[in-house]
Each structure stands twice: as C-alpha cells, then as structure tokens.
N, C-alpha and C positions, 0 to 999 in steps of 0.2 A: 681896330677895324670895325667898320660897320657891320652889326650884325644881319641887317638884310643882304648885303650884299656876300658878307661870308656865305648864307644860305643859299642866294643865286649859284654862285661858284659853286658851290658842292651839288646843285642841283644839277646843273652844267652837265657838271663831271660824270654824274651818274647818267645821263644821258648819250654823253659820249660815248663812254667806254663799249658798250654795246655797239653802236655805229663804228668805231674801229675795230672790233672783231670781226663785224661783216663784211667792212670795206677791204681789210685783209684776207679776208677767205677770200672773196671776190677776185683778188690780186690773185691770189695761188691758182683759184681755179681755171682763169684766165691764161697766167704761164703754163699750168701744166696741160692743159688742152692746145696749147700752141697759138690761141686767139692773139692776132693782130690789133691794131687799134682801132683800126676800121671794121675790122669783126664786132667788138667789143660797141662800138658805137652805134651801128645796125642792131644791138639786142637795145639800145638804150632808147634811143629816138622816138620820140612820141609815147615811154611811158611816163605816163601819171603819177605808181611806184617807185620809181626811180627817184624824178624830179622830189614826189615828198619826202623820200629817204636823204635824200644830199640837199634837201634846203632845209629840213631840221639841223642835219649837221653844221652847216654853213651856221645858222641862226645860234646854237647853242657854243658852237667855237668863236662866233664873233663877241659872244657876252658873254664868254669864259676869258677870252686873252683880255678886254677892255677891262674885267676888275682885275686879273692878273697886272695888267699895265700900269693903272691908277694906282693900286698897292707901292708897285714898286717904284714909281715917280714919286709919291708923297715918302715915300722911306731913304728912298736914295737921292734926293735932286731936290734942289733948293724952294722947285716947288710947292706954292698951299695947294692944301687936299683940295680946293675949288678949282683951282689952276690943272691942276693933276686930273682929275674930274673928267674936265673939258678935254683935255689932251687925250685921255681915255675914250671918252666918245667917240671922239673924229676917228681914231683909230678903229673902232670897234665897227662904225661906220663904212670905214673904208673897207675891214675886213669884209663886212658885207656884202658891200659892193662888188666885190671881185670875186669873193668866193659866188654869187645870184647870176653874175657873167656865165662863171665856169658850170654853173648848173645847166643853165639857161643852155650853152655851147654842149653840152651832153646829152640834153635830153630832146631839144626842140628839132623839127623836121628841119 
C-alpha cells in the first residue's frame, strides 16, 4: 500500500471518530427531547457551525471510503492499482457529491 495514502486514511480516521461521537450525541439528544425533524431542522438552517461540522465530515468520509475502496479493488478484483485508482476517485467523488447535497439540504434557508 501506498504510504501516503495509508497516512491520509489514518488521518481520516482520526478526524472522524470525533464527528461520530458528536453526531451521536446529537442523535440521543434529539430523541430524548422528543425533537421532530423539523424541530431539528429549524436549530440547523442557516448555521455556519453546522454546515462546517457535516462538510468536514462529508470531505474526510469521502477520502476515507475512496482509499478504503481502491485497496480493496486492487486486492480483490482483477483490476491494476491505476484502474482501481480511478474507480476510487469517482467513487469518492460521488460520495461527495451526495453527502455537499445533504449538507447543503440541512443547513441552507
């Protein structure tokens, strides 16, 4: 494996893990207060914090799963690590894409 890319991933990761503890609490606090999703969406709409909180995550999960993905295509699948690469990107790409959506749908008035 590529050593820069092993260091991205683990960097990823270290960045994650924090954002799913918060995005977790978040969850609980939300159920246990009885917040609907429109509740929930009225605390989000138009903040700033928000949007920078769920577009790092968005950004660090999309270039965690595309080296997770590329590994695993070049290990598993008859693809070359170039070929695998490229499959990665688009992927990692698309996560993007959807996950910048669903920010965008969260946060924007």
């Amino acid at each position: 494996m590529n050593v820069r890319l092993y260091v991205w991933q683990r960097a990823t990761a270290a960045i994650m893990a924090p954002l799913v503890l918060v995005h977790i609490a978040v969850i609980f606090y939300a159920a246990r207060r009885g917040l609907s999703a429109s509740d929930v969406l009225a605390r989000t709409r138009g903040s700033i914090a928000w949007a920078a909180f769920y577009g790092l995550f968005v950004a660090a999960v999309s270039i965690h799963a595309a080296i997770g993905l590329r590994n695993v295509l070049h290990e598993w699948s008859p693809l070359t690590e170039r070929r695998a690469g490229f499959c990665a990107i688009g992927f990692g790409l698309l996560l993007a894409a959807l996950g910048i959506r669903a920010v965008a749908a969260v946060v924007l008035p």
